[in-house]
C-alpha positions as CSV (number, residue, x, y, z in Angstrom):
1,X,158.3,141.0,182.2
2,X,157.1,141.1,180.8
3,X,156.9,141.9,181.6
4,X,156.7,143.0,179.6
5,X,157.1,140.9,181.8
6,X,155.9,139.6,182.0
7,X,156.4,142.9,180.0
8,X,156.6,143.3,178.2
9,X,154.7,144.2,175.8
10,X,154.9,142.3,176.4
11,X,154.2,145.1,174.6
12,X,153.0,144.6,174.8
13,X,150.1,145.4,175.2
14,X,150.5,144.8,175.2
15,X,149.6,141.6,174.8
16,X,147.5,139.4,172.0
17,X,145.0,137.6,173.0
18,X,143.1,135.0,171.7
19,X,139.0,135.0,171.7
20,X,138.2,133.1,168.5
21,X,141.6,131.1,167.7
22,X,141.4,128.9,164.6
23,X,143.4,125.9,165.7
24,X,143.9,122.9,163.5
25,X,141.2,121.0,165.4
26,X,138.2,119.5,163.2
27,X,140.3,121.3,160.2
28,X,141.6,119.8,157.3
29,X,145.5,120.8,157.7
30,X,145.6,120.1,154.3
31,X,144.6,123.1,151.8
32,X,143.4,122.6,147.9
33,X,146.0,123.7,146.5
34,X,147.8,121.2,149.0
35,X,149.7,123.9,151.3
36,X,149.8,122.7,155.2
37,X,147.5,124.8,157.0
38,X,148.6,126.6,160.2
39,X,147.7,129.0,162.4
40,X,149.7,131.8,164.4
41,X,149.0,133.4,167.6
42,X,152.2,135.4,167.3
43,X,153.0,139.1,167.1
44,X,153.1,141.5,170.2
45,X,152.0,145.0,171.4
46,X,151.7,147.7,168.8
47,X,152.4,145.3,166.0
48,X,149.2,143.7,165.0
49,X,149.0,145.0,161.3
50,X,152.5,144.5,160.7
51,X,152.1,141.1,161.9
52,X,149.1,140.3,159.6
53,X,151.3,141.9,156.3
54,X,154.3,139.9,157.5
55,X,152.5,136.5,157.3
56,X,150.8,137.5,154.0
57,X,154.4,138.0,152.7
58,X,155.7,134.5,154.4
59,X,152.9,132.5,152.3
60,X,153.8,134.6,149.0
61,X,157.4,133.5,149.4
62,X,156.5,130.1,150.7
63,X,153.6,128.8,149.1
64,X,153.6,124.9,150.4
65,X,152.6,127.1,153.5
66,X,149.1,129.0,154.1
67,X,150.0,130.5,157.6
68,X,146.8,132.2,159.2
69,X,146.9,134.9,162.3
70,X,145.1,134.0,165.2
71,X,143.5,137.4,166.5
72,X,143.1,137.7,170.5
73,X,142.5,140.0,173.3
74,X,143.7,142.9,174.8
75,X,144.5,143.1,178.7
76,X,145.1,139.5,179.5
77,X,148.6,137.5,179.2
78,X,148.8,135.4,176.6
79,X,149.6,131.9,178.6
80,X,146.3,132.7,180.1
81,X,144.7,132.5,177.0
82,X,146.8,129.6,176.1
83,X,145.2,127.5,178.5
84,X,141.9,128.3,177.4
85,X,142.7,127.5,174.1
86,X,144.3,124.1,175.6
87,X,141.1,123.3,177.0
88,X,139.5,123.7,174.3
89,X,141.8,121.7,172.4
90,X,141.7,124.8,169.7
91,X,146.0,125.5,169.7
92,X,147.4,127.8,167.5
93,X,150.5,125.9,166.0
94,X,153.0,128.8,167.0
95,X,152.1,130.7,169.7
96,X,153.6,133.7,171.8
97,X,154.3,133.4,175.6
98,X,156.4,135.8,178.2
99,X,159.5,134.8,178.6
100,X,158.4,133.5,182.1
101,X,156.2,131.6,181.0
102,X,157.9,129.0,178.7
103,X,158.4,126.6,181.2
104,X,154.3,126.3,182.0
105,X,154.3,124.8,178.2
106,X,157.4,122.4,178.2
107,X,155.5,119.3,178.2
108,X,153.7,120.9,175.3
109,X,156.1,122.2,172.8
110,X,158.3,121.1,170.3
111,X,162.1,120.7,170.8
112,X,163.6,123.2,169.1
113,X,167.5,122.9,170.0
114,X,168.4,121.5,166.8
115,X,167.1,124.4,164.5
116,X,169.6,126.8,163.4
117,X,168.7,129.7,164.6
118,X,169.0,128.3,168.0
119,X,172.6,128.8,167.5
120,X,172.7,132.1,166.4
121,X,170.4,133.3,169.7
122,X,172.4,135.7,172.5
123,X,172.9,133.8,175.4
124,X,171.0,135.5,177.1
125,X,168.0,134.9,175.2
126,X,168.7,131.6,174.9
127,X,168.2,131.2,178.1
128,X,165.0,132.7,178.6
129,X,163.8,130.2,175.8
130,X,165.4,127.0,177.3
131,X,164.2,124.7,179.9
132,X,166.6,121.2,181.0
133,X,168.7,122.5,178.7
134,X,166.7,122.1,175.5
135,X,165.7,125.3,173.3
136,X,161.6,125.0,173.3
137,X,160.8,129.0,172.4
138,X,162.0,131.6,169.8
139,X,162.7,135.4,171.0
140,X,160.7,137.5,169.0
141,X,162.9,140.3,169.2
142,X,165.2,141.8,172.5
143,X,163.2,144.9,174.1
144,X,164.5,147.2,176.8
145,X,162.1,149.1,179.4
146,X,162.5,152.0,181.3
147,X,162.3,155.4,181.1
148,X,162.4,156.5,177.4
149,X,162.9,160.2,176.9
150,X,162.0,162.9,174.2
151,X,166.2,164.3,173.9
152,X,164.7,167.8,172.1
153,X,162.3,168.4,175.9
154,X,165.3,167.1,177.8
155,X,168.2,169.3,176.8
156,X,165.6,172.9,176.4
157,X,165.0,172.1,179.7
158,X,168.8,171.8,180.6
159,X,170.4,174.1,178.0
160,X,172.9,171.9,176.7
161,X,173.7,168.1,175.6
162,X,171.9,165.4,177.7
163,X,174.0,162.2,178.6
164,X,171.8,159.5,180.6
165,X,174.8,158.1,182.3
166,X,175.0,161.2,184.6
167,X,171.6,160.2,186.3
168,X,173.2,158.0,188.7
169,X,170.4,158.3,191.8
170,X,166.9,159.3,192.3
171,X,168.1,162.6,193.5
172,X,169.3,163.0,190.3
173,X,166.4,162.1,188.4
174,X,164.6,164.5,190.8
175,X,166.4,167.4,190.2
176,X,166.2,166.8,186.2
177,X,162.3,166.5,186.6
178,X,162.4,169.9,188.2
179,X,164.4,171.7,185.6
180,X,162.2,170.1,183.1
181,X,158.6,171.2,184.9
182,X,160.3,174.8,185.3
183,X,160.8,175.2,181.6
184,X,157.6,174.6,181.3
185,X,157.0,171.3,180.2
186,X,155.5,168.0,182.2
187,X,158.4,166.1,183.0
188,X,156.9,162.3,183.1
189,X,153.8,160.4,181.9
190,X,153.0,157.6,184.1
191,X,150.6,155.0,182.5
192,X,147.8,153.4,184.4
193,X,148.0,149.6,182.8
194,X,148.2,146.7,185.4
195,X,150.8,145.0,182.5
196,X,153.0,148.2,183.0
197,X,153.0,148.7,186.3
198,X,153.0,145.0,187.8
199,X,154.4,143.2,184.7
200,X,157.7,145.9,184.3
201,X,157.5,148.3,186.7
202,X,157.2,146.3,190.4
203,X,159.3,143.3,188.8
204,X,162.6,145.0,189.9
205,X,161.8,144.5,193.6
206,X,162.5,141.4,192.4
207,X,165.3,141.9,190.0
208,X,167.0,143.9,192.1
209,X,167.6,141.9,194.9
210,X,170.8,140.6,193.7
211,X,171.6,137.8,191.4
212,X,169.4,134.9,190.7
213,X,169.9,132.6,193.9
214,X,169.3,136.4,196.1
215,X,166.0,136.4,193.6
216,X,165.2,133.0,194.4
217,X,165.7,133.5,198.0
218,X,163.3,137.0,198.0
219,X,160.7,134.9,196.3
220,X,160.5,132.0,198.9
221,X,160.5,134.2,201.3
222,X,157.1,136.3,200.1
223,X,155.6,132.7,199.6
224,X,156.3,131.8,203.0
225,X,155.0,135.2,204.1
226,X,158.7,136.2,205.4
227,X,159.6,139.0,203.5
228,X,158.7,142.2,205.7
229,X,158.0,144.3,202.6
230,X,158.0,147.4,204.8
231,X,161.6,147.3,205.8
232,X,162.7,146.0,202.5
233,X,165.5,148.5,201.4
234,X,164.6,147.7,197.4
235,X,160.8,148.2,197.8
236,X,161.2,151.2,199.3
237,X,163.5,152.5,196.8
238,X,161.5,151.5,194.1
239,X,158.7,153.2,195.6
240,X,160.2,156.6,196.0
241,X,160.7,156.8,192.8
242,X,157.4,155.7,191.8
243,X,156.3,158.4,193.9
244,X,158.6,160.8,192.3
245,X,157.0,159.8,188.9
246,X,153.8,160.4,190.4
247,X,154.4,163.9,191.7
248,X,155.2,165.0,188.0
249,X,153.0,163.1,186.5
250,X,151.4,164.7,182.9
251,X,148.4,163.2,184.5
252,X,148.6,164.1,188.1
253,X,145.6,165.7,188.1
254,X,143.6,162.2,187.0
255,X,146.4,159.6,187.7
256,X,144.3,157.0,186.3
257,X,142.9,158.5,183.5
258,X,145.4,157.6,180.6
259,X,145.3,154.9,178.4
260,X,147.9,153.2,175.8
261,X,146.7,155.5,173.4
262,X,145.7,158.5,174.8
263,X,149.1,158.1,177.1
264,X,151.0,157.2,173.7
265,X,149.8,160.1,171.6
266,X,150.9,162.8,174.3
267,X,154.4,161.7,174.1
268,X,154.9,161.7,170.4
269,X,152.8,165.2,170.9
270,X,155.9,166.5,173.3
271,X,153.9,166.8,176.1
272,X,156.1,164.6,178.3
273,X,159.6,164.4,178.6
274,X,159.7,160.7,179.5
275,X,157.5,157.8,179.9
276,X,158.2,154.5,181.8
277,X,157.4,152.1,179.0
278,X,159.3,150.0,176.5
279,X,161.3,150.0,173.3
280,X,158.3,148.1,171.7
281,X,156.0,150.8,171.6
282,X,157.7,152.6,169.3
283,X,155.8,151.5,165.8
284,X,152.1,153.5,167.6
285,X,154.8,156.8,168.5
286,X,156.2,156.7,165.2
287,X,152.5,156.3,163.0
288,X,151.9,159.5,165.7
289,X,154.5,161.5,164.6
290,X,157.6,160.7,166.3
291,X,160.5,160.8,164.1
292,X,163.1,157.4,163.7
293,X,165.5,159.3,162.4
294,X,168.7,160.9,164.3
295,X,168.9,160.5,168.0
296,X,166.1,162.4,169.3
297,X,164.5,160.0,171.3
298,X,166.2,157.2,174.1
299,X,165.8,155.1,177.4
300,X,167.2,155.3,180.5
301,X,167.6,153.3,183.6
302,X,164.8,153.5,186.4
303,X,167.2,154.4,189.7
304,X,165.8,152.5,192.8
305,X,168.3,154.3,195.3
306,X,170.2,157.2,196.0
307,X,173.7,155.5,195.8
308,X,175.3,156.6,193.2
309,X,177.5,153.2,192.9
310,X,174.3,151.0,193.1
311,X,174.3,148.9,189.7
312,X,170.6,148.9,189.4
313,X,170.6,152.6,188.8
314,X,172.4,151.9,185.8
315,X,171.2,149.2,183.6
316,X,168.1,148.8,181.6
317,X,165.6,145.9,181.2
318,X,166.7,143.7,178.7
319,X,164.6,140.8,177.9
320,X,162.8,139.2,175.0
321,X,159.4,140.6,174.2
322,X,157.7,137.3,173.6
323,X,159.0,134.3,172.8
324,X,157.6,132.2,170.1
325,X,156.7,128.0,170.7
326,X,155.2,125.5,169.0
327,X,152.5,122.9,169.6
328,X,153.1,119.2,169.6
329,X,150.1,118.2,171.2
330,X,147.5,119.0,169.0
331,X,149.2,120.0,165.7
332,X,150.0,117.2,163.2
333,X,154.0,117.1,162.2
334,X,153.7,118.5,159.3
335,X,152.0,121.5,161.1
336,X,154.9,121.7,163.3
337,X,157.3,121.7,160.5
338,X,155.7,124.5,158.7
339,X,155.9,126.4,162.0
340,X,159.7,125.8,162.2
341,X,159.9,127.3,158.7
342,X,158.0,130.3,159.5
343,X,160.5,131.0,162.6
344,X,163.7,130.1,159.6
345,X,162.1,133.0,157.9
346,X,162.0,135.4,160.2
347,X,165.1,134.5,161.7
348,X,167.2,134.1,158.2
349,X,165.5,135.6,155.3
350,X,165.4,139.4,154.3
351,X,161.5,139.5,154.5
352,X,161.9,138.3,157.9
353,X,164.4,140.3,158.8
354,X,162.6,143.3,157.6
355,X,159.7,142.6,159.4
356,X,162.2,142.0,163.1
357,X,163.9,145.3,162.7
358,X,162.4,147.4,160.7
359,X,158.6,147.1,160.4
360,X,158.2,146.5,163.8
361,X,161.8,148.5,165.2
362,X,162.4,145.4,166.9
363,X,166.2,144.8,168.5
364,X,167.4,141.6,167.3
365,X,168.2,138.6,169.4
366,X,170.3,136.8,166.9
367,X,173.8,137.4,166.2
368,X,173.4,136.8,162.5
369,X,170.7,139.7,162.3
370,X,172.9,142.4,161.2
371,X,170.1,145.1,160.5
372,X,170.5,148.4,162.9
373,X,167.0,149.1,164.6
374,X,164.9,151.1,163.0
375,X,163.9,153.8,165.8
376,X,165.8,155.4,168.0
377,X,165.1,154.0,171.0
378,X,165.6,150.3,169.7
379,X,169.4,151.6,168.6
380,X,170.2,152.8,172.5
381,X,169.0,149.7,174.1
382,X,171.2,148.0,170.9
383,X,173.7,150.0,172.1
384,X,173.2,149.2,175.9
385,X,173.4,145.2,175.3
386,X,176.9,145.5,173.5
387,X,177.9,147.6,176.2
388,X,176.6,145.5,179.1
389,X,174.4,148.4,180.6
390,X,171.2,145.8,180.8
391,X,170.1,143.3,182.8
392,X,167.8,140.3,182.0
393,X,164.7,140.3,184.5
394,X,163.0,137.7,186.9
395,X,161.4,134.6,184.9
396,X,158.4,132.4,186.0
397,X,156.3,135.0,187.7
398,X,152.7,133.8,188.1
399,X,150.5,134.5,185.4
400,X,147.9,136.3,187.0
401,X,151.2,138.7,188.9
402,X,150.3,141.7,186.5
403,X,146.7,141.5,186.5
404,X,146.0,140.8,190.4
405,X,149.3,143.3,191.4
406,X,148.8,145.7,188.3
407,X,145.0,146.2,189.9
408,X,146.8,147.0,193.4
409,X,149.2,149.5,191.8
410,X,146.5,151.5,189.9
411,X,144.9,151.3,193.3
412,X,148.1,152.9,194.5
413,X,148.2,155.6,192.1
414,X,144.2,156.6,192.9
415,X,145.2,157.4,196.7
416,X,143.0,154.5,197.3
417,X,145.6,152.4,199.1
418,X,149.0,154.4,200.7
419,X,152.1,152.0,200.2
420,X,151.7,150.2,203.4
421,X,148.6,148.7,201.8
422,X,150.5,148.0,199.2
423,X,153.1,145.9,200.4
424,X,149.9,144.1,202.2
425,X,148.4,143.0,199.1
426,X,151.8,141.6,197.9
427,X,152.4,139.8,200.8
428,X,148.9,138.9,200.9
429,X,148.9,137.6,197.2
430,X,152.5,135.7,197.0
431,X,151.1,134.0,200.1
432,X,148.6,132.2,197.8
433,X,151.8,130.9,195.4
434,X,152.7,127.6,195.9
């Protein structure tokens, strides 16, 4: 994801950051009124007040606890803040990380298998959270990326119903863009952010190599400096349709001008059809006007070829949006234990609940979460899951792979590099992975 990848979000946003966390070190962990004293560096993208008002709510209803948010940092992944904060010996309790990223911390987090929510995850997302088989981080929530669309702007543009499913190739997507510019609208916003465009977007040149051995195999092959990028039929794909999204751009005209707000706003405003982003963003496009209710807004797959049988046309990102860990190294047990009840709470009780799904619209990743998403776009990638039209992306990217490759991309989109440069800086950094 994260991204998200690494997204996400990953919404992301994407992502928390940490400049100033309050870790248990040189505090008492004890309150006054004899609560355990923890801190949080949880939440993700777009969440941040609803975050602060869900942990407000968790020490109302469980008041041996006095859980405090750690605030961080936009525009940096949070296991790079993590080992900052490791260094400094200042560790939130619980903490976020990409899904990726979980297996940086194992020899710093608590075992987790035995809780019971860890039995109620998706496989999937159990997965994502597991390393050696034991269960060491939480999903926050399930969050599908790709191209999510504005229905009403779709189907003027096409005078009639829109189905996704019929967008089988690029060509496809292609022609759809043009009926949508003719009518007079801006058929795509594509988003300058090094998060999006390395940590979601380039990831499927990975994911779409095949399964995970194929993946594996790609990877090695970039380390060793193998992988002719130039000829590689996925890369290529993938970039024609970047290009695609490029040439009907909103923000053609200054490709790297947009930010997560100013990017956000326009498409709750209708002045896009789509937007390559993720299911998380939805709480900023709903406080700008979007509308939860009905179906009026989805996401689609992001097609990578022009074969209408190819599978990675037709699935979208599924992943976790961050998953949530807990410190054993610098937190005293009974710190550890308050954590676990703060992930019980979300996972199991109605506040927590309400804060998963519908405070933040988040798509749950436990099978005893029963709550519909809240937004629209939450209940199509709710719907894609059950249907097996997703697919989990590549874990254990590098941590710097968004910043370093998101820098190249927006690089990319300024004319400042054409894509053989491109593939050149990707070979040139996964040489440096060891």
């Amino acid at each position: 994801m994260l991204r998200k990848s690494s997204v996400l979000a990953a919404g992301l946003t994407m992502l928390l950051g940490a400049c100033s966390a309050a870790g248990p070190s040189g505090d008492s962990s004890t309150a006054k009124d004899g609560a355990v004293k923890f801190t949080g560096f949880v939440g993700g993208p777009g969440i941040l007040t609803q975050t602060q008002d869900a942990i407000k709510v968790f020490n109302k209803e469980n008041p041996q606890y006095q859980m405090t948010f750690v605030q961080g940092q936009l525009n940096q992944a949070p296991y790079q803040q993590l080992l900052t904060m490791y260094a400094s010996g200042n560790v939130p309790t619980i903490f976020v990380v990409d899904a990726g990223d979980v297996a940086k911390v194992a020899d710093k987090v608590v075992d987790l298998s035995g809780e019971k929510w860890a039995q109620e995850e998706y496989p999937w997302a159990r997965q994502q959270g597991a390393v050696d088989g034991k269960v060491l981080a939480a999903p926050q929530s399930a969050t599908g990326i790709g191209l999510a669309f504005n229905r009403k702007l779709v189907e003027a543009a096409i005078g009639g119903a829109f189905d996704p499913t019929t967008i089988k190739t690029r060509s496809d997507l292609a022609a759809l863009f043009a009926k949508i510019k003719a009518a007079g609208t801006a058929p795509v916003i594509v988003s300058p952010l090094p998060w999006l465009l390395a940590g979601q977007f380039l990831t499927k040149m990975y994911d779409a190599q095949g399964d995970d051995s194929a993946r594996a195999r790609f990877i090695a092959q970039l380390k060793a400096g193998t992988a002719d990028l130039a000829r590689d039929k996925v890369f290529n794909g993938l970039m024609d349709t970047f290009d695609l999204t490029l040439k009907y751009n909103l923000n053609a005209a200054r490709p790297i001008a947009g930010t997560i707000d100013t990017d956000a706003k326009a498409f709750a405003d209708g002045k896009a059809a789509f937007w390559f982003i993720g299911d998380y963003q939805w709480p900023q496009l709903q406080a700008l006007g979007a509308s939860p209710d009905g179906d009026g807004y989805g996401i689609m797959p992001v097609p990578v070829s022009d074969d209408p049988t190819d599978p990675w046309n037709q699935k979208v990102v599924a992943t976790s949006s961050f998953m949530m860990a807990i410190d054993k190294t610098v937190n005293t047990p009974a710190q550890q234990d308050a954590a676990k009840a703060y992930l019980d709470w979300y996972v199991h009780s109605a506040s927590g609940q309400d804060f998963m799904v519908n405070k933040t619209g988040g798509v749950p990743a436990y099978r005893n979460v029963t709550l519909q998403p809240s937004n629209p776009i939450g209940r199509m990638v709710a719907a894609d899951l059950q249907k097996d039209r997703t697919y989990t992306p590549i874990s254990g990217l590098p941590a710097d792979h968004w910043n370093v490759l998101g820098d190249q991309m927006i690089k990319y989109m300024a004319g400042k590099i054409d894509r053989a440069g491109l593939a050149k800086a990707i070979t040139a950094y996964w040489k440096t992975q060891k």
